[in-house]
Residue frames as a rotation matrix with the C-alpha (Angstrom) as fourth column:
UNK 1
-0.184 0.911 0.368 56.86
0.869 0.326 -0.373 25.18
-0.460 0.251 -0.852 6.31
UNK 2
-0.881 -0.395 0.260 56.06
0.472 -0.735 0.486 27.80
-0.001 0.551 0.835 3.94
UNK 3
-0.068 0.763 -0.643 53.20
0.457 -0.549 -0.700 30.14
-0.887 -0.341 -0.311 4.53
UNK 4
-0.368 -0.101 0.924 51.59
0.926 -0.127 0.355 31.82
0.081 0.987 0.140 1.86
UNK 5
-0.634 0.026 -0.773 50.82
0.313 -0.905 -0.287 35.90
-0.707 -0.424 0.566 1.59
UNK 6
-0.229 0.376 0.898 47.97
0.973 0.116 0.200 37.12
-0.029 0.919 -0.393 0.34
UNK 7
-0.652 -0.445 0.614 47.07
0.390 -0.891 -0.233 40.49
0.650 0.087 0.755 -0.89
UNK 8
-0.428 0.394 -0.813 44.86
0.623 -0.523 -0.581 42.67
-0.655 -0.756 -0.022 2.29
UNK 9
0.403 0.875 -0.267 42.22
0.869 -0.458 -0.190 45.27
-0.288 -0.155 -0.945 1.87
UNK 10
0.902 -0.235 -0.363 43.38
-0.233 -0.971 0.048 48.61
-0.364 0.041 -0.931 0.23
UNK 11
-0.184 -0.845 0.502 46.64
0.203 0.467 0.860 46.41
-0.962 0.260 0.086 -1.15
UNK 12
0.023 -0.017 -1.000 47.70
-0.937 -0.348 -0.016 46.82
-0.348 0.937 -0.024 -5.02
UNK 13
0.743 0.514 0.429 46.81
-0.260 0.811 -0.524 43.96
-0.617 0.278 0.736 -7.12
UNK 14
-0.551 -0.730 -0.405 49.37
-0.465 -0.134 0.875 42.97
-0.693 0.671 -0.265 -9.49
UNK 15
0.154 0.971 -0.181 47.26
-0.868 0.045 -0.495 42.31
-0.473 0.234 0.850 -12.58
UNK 16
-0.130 -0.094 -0.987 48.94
-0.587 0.809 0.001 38.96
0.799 0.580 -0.160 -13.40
UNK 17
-0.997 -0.019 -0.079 47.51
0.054 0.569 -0.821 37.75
0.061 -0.822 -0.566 -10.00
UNK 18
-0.094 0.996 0.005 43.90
0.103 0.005 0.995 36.56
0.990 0.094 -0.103 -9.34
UNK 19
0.205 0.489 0.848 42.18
-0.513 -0.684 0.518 37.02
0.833 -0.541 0.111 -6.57
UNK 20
0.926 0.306 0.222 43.00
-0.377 0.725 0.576 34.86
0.015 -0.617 0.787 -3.50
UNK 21
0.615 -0.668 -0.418 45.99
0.293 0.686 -0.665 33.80
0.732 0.286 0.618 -5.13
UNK 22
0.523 -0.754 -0.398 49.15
0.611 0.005 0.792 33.80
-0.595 -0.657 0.463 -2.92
UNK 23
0.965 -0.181 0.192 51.61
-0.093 -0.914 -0.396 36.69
0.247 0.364 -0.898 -3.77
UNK 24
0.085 -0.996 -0.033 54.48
-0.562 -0.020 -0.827 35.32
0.823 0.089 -0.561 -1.55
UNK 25
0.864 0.225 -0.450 55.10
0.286 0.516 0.807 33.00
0.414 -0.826 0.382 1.01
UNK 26
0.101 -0.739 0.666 57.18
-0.897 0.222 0.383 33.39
-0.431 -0.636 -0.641 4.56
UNK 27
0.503 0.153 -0.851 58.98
-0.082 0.988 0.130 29.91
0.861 0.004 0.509 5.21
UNK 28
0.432 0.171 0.886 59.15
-0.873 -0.166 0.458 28.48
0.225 -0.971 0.077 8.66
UNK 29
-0.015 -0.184 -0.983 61.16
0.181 0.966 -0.183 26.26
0.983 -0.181 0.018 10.26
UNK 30
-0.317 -0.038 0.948 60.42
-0.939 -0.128 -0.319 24.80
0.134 -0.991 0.005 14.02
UNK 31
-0.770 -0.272 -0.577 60.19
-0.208 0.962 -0.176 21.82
0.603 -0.016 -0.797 15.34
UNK 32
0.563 0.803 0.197 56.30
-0.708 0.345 0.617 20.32
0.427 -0.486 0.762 16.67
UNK 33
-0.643 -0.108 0.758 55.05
-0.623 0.649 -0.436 17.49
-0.445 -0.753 -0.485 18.77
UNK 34
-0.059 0.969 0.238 52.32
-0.185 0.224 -0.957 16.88
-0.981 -0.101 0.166 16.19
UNK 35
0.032 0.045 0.998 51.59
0.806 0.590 -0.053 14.68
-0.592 0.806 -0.017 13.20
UNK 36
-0.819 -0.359 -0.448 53.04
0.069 -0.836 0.544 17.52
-0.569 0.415 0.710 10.58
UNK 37
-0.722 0.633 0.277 49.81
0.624 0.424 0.657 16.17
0.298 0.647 -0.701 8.32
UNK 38
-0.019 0.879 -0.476 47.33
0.974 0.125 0.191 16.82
0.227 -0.460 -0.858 10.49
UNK 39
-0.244 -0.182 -0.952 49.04
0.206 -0.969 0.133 20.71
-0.948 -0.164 0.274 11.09
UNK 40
-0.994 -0.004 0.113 48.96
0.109 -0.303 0.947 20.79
0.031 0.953 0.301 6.70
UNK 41
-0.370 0.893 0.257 45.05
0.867 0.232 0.441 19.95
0.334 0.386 -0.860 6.83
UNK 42
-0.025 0.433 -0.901 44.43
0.929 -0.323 -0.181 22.69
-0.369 -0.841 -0.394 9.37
UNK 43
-0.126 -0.341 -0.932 46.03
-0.100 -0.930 0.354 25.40
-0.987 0.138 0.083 7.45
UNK 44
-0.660 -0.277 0.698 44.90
0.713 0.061 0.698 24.33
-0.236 0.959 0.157 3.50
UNK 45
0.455 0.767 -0.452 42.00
0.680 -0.627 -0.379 26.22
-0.574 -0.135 -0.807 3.86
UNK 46
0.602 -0.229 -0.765 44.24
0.093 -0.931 0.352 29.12
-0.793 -0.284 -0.540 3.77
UNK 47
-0.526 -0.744 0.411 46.36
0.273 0.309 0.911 27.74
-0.805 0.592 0.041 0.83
UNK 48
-0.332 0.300 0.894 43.54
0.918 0.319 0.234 28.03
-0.215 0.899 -0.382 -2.22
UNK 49
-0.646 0.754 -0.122 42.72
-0.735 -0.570 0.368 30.68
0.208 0.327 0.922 -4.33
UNK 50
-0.496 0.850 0.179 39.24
-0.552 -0.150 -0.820 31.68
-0.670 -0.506 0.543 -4.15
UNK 51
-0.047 0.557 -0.830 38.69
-0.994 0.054 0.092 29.87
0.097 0.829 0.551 -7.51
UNK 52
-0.585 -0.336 -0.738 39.38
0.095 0.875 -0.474 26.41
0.805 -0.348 -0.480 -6.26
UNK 53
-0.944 0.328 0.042 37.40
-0.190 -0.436 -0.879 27.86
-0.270 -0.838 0.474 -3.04
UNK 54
0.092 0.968 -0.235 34.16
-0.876 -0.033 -0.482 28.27
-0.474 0.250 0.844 -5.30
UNK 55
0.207 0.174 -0.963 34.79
-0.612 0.791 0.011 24.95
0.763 0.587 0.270 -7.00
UNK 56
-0.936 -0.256 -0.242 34.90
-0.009 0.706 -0.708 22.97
0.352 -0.661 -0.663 -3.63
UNK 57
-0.440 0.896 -0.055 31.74
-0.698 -0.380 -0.606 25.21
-0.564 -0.229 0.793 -2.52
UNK 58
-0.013 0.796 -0.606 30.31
-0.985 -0.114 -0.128 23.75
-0.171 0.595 0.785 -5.75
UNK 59
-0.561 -0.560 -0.610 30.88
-0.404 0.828 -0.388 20.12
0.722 0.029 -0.691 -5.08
UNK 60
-0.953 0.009 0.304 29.55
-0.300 -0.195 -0.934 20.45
0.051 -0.981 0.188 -2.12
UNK 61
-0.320 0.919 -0.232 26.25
-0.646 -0.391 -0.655 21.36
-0.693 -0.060 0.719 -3.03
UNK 62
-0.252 0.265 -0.931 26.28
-0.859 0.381 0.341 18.90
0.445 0.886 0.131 -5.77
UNK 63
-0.776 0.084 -0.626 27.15
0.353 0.879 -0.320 15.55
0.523 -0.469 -0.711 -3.42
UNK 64
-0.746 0.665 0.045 24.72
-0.336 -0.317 -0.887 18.03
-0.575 -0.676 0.460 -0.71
UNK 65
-0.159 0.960 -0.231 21.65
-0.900 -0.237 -0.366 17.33
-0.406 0.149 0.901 -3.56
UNK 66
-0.470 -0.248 -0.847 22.83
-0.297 0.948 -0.112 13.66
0.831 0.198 -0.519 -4.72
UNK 67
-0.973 -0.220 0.074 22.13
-0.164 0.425 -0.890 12.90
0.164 -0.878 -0.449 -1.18
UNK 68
-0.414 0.901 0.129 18.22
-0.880 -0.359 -0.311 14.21
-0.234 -0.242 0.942 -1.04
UNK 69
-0.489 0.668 0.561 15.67
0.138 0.694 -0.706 11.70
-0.861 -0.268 -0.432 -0.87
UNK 70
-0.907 0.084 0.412 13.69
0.417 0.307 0.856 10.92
-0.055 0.948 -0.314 -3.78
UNK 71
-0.560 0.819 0.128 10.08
-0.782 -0.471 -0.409 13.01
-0.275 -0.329 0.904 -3.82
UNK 72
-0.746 0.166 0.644 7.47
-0.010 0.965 -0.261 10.70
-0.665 -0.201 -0.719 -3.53
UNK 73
-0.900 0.061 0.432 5.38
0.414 0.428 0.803 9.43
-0.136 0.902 -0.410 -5.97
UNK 74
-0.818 0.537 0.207 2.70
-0.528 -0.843 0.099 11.51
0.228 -0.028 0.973 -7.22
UNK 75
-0.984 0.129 -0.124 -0.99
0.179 0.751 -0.636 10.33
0.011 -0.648 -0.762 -5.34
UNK 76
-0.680 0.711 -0.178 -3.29
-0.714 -0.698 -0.058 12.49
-0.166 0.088 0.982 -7.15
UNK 77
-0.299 0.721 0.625 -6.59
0.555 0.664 -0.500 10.73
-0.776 0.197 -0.599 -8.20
UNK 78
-0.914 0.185 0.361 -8.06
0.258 -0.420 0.870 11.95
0.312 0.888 0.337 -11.54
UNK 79
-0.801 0.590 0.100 -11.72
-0.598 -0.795 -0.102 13.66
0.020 -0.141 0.990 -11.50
UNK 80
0.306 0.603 -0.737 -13.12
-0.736 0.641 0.219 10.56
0.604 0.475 0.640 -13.44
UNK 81
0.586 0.011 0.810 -13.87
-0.722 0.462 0.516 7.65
-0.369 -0.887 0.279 -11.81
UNK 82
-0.420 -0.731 -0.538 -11.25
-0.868 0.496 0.003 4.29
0.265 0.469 -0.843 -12.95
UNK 83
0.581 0.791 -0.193 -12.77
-0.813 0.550 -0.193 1.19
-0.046 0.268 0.962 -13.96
UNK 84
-0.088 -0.260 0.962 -11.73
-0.070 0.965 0.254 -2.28
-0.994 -0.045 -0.103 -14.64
UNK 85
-0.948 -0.208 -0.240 -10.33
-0.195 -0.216 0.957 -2.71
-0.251 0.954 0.164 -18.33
UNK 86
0.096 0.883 -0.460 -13.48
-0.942 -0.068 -0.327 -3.15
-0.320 0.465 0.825 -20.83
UNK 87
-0.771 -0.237 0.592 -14.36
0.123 0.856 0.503 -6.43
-0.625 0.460 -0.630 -22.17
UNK 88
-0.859 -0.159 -0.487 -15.45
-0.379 -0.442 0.813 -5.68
-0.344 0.883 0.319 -25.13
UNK 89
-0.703 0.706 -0.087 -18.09
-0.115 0.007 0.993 -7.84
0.702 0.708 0.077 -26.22
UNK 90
-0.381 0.757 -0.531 -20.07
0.825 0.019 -0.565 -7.66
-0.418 -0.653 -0.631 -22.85
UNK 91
-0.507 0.169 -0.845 -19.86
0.126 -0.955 -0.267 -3.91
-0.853 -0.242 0.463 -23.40
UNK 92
-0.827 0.418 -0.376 -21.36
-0.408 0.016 0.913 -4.42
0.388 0.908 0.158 -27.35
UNK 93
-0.462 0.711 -0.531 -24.10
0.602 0.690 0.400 -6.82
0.651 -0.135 -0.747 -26.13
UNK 94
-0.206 0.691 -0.693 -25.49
0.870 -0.195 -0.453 -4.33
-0.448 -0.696 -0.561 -23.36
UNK 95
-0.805 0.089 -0.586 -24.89
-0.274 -0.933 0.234 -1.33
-0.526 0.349 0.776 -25.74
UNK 96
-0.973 0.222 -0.068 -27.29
0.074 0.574 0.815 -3.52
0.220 0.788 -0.575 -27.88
UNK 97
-0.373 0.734 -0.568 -29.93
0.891 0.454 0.001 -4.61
0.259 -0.506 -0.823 -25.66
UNK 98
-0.372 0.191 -0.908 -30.21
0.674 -0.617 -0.406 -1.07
-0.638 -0.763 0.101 -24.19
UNK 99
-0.867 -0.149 0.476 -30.00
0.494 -0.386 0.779 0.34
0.068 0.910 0.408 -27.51
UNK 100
-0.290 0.953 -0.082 -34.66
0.739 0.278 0.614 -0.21
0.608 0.118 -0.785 -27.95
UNK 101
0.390 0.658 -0.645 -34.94
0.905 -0.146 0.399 1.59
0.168 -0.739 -0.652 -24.40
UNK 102
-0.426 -0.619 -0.660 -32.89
0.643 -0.720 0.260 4.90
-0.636 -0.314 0.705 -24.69
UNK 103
0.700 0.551 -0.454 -35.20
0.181 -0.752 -0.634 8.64
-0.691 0.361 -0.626 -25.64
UNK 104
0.353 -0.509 0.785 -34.12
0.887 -0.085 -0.454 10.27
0.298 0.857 0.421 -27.91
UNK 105
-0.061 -0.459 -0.886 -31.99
0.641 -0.699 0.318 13.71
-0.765 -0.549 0.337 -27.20
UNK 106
0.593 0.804 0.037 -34.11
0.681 -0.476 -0.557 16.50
-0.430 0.356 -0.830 -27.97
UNK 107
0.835 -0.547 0.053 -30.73
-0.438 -0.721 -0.537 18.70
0.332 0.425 -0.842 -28.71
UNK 108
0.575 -0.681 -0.453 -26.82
0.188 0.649 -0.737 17.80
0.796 0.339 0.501 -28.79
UNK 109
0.919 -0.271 -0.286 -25.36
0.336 0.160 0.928 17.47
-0.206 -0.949 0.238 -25.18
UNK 110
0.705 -0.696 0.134 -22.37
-0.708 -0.683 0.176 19.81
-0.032 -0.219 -0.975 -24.26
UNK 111
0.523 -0.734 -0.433 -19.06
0.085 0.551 -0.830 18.30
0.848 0.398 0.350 -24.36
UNK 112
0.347 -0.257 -0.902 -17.30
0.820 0.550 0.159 16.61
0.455 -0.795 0.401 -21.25
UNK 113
-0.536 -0.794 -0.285 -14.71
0.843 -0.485 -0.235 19.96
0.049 -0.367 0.929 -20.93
UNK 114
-0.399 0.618 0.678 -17.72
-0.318 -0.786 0.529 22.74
0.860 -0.005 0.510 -21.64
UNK 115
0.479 0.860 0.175 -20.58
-0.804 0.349 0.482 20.57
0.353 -0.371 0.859 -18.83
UNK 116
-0.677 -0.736 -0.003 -19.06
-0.631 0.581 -0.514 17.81
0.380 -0.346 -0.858 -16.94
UNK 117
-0.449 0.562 0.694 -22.35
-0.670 0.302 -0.678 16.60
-0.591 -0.770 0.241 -15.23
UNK 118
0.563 0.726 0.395 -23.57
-0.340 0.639 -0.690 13.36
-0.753 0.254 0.607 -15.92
UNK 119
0.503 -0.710 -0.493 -20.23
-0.829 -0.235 -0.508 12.86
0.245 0.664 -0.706 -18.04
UNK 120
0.549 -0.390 0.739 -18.63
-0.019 0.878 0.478 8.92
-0.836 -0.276 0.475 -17.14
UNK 121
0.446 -0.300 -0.843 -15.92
-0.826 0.224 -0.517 7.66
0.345 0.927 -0.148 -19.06
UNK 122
0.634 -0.317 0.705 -13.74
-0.120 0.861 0.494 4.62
-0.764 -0.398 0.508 -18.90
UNK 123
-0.133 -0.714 -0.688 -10.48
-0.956 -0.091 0.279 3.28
-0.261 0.694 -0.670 -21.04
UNK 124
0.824 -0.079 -0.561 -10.51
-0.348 0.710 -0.612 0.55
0.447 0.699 0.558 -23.77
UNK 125
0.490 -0.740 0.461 -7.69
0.458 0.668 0.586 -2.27
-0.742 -0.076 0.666 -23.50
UNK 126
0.390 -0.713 0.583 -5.99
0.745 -0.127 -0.654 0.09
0.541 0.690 0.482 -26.14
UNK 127
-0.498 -0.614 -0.613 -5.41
0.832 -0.538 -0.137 2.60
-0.246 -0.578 0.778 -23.76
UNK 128
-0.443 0.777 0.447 -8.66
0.319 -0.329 0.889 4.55
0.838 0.536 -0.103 -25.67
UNK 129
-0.863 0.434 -0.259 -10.89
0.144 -0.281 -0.949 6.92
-0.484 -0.856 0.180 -23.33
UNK 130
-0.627 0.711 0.319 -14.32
0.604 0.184 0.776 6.16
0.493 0.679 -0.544 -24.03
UNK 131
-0.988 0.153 -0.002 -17.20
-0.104 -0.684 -0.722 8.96
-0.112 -0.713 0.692 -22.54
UNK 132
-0.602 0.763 -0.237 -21.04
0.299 0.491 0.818 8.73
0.741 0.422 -0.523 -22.02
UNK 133
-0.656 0.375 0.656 -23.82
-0.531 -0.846 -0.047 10.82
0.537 -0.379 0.754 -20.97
UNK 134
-0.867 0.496 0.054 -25.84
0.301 0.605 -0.737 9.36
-0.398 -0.623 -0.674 -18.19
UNK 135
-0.446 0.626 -0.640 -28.68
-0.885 -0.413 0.213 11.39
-0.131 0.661 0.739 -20.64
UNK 136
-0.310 -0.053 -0.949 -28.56
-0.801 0.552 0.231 8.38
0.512 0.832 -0.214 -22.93
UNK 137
0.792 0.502 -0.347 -29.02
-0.409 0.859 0.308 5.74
0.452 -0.102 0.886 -20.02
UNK 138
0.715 -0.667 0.210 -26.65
-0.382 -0.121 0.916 3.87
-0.585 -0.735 -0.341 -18.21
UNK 139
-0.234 -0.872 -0.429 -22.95
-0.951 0.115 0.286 3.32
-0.200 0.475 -0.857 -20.02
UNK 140
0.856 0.271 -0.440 -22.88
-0.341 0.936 -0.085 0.36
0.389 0.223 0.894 -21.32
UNK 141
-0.523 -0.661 -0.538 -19.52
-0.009 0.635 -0.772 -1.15
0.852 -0.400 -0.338 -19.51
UNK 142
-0.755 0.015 0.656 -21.47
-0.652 -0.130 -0.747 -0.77
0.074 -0.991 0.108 -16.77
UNK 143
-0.509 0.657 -0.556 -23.75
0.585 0.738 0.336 -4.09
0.631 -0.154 -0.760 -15.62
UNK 144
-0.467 0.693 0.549 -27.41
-0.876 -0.447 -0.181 -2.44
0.119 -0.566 0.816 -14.14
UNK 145
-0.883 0.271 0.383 -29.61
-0.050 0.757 -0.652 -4.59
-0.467 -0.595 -0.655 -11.95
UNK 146
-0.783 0.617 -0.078 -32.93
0.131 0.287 0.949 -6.15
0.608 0.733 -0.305 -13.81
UNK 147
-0.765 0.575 -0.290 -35.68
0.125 -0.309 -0.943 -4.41
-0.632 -0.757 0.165 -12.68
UNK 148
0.182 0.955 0.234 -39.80
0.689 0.046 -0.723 -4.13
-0.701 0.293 -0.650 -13.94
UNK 149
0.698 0.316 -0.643 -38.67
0.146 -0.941 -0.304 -0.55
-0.701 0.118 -0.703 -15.07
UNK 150
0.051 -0.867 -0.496 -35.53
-0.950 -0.196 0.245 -1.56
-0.309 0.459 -0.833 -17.05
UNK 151
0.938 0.278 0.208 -36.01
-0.179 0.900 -0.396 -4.70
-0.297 0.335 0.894 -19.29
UNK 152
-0.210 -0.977 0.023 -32.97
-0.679 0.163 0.716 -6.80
-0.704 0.135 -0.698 -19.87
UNK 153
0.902 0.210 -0.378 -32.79
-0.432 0.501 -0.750 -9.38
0.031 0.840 0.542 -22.61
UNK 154
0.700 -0.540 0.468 -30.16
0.130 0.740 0.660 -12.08
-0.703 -0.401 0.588 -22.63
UNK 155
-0.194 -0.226 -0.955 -27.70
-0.948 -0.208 0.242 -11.84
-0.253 0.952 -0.174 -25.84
UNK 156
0.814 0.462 -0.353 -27.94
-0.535 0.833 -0.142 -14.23
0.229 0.304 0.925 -28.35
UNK 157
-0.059 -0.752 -0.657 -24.74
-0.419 0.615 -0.667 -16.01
0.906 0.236 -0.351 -27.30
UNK 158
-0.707 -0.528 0.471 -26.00
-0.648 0.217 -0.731 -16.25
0.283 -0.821 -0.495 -23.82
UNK 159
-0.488 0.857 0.165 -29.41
0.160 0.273 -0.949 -17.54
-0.858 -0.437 -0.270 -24.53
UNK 160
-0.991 -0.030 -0.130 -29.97
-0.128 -0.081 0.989 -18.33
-0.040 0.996 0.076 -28.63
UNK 161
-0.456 0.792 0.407 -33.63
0.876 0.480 0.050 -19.19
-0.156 0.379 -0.912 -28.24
UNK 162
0.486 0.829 -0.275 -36.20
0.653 -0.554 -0.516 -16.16
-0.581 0.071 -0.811 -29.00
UNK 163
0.074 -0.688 -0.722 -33.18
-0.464 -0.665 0.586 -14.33
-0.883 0.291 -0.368 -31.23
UNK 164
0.310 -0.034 0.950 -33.47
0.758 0.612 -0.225 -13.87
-0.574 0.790 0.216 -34.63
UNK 165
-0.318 -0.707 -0.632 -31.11
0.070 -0.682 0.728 -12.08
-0.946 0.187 0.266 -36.99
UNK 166
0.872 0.343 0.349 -31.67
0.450 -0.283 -0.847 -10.77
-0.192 0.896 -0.401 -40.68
UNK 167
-0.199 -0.979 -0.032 -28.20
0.642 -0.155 0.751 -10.17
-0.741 0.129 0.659 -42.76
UNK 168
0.285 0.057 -0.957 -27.45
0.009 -0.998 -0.057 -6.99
-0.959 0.008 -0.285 -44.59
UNK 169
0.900 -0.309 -0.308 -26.65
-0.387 -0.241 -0.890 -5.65
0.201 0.920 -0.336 -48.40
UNK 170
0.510 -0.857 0.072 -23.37
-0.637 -0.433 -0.638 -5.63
0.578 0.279 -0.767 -46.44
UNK 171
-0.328 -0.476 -0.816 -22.90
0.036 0.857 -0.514 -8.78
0.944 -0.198 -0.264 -44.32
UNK 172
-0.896 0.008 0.444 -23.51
-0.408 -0.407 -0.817 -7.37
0.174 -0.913 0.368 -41.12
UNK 173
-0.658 0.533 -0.531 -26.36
0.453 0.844 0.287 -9.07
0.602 -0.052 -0.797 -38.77
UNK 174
-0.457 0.613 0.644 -29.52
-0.782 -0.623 0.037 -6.88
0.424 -0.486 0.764 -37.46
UNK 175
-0.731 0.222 -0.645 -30.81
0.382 0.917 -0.117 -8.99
0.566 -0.332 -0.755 -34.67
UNK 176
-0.435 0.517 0.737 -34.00
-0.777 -0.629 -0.017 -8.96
0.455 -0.580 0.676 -32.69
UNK 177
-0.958 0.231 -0.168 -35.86
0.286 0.758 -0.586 -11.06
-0.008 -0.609 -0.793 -29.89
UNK 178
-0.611 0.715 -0.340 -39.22
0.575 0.696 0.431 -12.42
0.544 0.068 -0.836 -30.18
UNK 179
-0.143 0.425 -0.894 -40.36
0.888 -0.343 -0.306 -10.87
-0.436 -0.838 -0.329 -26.74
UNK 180
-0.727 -0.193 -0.659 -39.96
0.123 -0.981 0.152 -7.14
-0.675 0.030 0.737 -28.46
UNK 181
0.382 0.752 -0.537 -42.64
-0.361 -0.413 -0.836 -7.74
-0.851 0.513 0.114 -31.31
UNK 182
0.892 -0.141 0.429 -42.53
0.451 0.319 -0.833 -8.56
-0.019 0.937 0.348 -35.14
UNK 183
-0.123 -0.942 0.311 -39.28
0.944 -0.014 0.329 -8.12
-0.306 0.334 0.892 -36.58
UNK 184
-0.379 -0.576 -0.724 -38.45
-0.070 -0.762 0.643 -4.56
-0.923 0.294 0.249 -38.34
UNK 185
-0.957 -0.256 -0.134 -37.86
-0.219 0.343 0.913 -6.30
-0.188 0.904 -0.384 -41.34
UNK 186
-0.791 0.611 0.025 -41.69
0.540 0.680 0.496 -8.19
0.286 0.406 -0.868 -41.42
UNK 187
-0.057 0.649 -0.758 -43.79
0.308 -0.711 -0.632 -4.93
-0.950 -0.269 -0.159 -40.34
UNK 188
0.581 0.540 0.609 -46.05
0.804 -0.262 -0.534 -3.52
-0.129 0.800 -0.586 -43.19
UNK 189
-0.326 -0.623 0.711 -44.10
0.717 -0.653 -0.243 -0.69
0.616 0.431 0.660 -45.22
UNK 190
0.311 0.562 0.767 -46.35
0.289 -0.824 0.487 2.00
0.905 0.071 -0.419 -43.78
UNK 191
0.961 0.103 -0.258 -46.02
0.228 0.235 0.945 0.60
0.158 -0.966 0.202 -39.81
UNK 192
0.437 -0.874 0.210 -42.49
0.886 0.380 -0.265 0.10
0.152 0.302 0.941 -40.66
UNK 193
-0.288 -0.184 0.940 -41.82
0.528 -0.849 -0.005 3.82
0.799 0.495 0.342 -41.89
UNK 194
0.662 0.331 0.672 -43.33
-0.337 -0.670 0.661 5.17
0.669 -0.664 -0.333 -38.36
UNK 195
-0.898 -0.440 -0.007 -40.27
-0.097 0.212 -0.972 3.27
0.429 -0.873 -0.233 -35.96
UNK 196
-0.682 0.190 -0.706 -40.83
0.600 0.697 -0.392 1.46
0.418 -0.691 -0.589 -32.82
UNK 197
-0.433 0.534 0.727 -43.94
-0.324 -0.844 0.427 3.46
0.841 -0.051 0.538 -31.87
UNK 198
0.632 0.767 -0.109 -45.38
-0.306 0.376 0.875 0.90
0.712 -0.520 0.472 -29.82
UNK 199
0.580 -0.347 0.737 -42.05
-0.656 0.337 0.676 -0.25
-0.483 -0.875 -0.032 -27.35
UNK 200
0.864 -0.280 0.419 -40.86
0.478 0.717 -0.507 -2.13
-0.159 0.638 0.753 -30.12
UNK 201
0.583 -0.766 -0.271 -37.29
-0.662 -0.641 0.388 -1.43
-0.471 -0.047 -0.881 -31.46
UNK 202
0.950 -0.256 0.177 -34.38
0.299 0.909 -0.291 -2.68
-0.086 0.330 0.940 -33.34
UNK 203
0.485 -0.873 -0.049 -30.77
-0.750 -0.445 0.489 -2.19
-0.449 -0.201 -0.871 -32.54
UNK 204
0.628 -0.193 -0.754 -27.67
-0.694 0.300 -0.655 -3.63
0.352 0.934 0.055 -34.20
UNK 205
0.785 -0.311 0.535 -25.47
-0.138 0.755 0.641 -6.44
-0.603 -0.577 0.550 -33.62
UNK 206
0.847 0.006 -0.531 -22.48
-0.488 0.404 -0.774 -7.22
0.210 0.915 0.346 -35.36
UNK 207
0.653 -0.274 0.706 -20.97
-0.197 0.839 0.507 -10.34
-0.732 -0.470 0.494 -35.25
């Protein structure tokens, strides 16, 4: 069996040898009781340069991070609350109706990332983030309960009687309901020229 000699501490390198490498080998002959294999495995160790040494090392550590568990799946929650997709024309039809009953904003309202309070949004079926100052009244994807202090109004698709509509230069339909007062359109120029002074109002539809 041939043994291999490497160079020792304070030894002369020869400079066509690398480190680790073998330099010379004894060879042995004697005669075991044991599977000669199983004596080769015991002693390869001792066989490899050191480069072969670091490239087992690094194997190692490769199959060692193959092995890791996957990290689990991130569980954050965003800041904003998460809605139920939009359906579009509900969310037109209450933007509508509400339209008559929302002040006006005496100056222009910070932006979501400057003032967060009172800031809602919600995403569109495109994948669109829509935002909306509770200022203004409540969002319109959102369905509020009918109360003395908040008038609702049916749309006209859910309830065509007291709805009446007046088409534009440009096609487009300006509806209004009965219950709110004379049309817009059929108020004296002067009355007209002062806006919904009295609770009246006229918001847009288009259909």
């Amino acid at each position: 069996m041939p043994v291999p000699l490497a160079h020792m501490r304070g030894g002369l390198l020869g400079a066509e040898c690398k480190l680790g490498q073998a330099v010379a080998h004894v060879t042995l002959r004697f005669t075991v009781d044991t599977d000669p294999d199983y004596l080769l495995d015991l002693v390869r160790p001792q066989t490899l340069n050191l480069e072969q040494k670091l490239r087992d090392s690094a194997d190692e550590m490769s199959r060692w991070i193959e092995s890791l568990p996957a990290p689990p799946a991130c569980c954050c929650q965003p800041s904003f609350d998460q809605v139920d997709p939009l359906d579009v024309d509900a969310v037109v039809g209450r933007a509508a109706l509400r339209a008559w009953t929302v002040a006006d904003v005496q100056k222009p309202l910070p932006a979501p990332d400057l003032s967060p309070e009172n800031w809602v949004s919600t995403v569109g079926p495109n994948g669109r983030r829509y935002w909306h100052n509770l200022a203004l009244g409540p969002a319109p994807w959102e369905e509020s309960e009918a109360s003395p202090s908040s008038p609702s109004l049916p749309s006209p698709d859910e309830v065509p009687s007291g709805w009446i509509y007046r088409e534009g230069a440009d096609g487009r339909r300006f509806w209004h309901h009965a219950d709110l007062g004379p049309p817009p359109w059929e108020l004296p120029a002067a009355q007209a020229s002062e806006g919904p002074a009295n609770g009246g109002g006229q918001f847009e539809v288009t259909v």
